[in-house]
N, C-alpha and C positions, 0 to 999 in steps of 0.2 A: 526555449532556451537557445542563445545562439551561440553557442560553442559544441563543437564537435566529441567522438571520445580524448582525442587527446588534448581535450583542454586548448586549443585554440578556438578564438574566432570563426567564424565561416568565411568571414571580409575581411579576415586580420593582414597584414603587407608582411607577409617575410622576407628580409632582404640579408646581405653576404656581407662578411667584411675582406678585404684586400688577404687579409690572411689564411681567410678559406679559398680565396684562388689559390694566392700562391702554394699553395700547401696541394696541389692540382696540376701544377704546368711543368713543363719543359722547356728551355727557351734554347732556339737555335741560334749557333753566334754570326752564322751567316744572313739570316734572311731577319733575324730578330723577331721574330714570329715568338708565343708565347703557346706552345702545343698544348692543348687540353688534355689531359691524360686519366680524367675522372668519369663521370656520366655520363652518355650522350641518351638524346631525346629527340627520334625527325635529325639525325644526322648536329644537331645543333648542341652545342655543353651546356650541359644543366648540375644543378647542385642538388639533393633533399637537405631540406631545411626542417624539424619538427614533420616530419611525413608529408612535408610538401614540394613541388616540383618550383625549382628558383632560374630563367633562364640565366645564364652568366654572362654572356655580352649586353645583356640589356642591365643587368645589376655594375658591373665594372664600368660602361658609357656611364650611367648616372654618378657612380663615384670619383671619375676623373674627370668629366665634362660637364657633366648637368641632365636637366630633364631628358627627355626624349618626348619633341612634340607629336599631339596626335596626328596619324598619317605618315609616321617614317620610323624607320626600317635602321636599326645598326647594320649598315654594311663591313667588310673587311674586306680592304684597299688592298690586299696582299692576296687576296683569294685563295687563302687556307683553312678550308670550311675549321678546322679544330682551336685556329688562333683567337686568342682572347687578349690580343695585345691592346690598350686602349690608341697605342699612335696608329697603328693600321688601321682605326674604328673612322667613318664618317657617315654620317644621317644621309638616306636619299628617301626620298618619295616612296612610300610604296606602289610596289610594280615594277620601278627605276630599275631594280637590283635584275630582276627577271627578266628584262630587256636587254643590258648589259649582257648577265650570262645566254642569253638564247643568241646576241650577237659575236660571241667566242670570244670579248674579251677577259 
């Protein structure tokens, strides 16, 4: 059988709607940053969706922007590890992001 005990899939996609962010943030009116103030996981905001771990920058990029191709990384242009704002969000390469930060910007 390939469902779990709680009655999910093993491979089923759980994803968020805008109003389980927002029901999560803070926004500063200075920096416009959208503070996480929910889960975190590895420093990074996460949701539990059905007993499952949902990351939220990669769930908010796809509802405001689109896919996220294979090989890159939601960065945040603001460099607020908590911000979940989609205008701070832009795709780099993975690695790109850990380059940048190892070079202090």
């Amino acid at each position: 059988m390939d469902r779990d005990a709680g009655g999910i899939k093993e491979n089923e996609v759980i994803s968020i709607t805008m109003e389980d962010v927002l029901a999560h943030i803070e926004v500063d009116s200075d920096s416009k940053c959208a503070h996480w103030v929910g889960s975190v996981s590895k420093t990074k905001p996460v949701l539990y969706k059905n007993g499952r771990r949902v990351w939220v920058r990669t769930e908010v990029y796809k509802l405001r922007k689109g896919l996220i191709p294979r090989g890159f990384y939601v960065y945040m242009s603001c460099k607020n590890w908590d911000c979940v704002n989609s205008r701070h969000m832009v795709l780099m390469p993975l690695g790109a992001a850990l380059l940048d930060r190892d070079a202090g910007h």
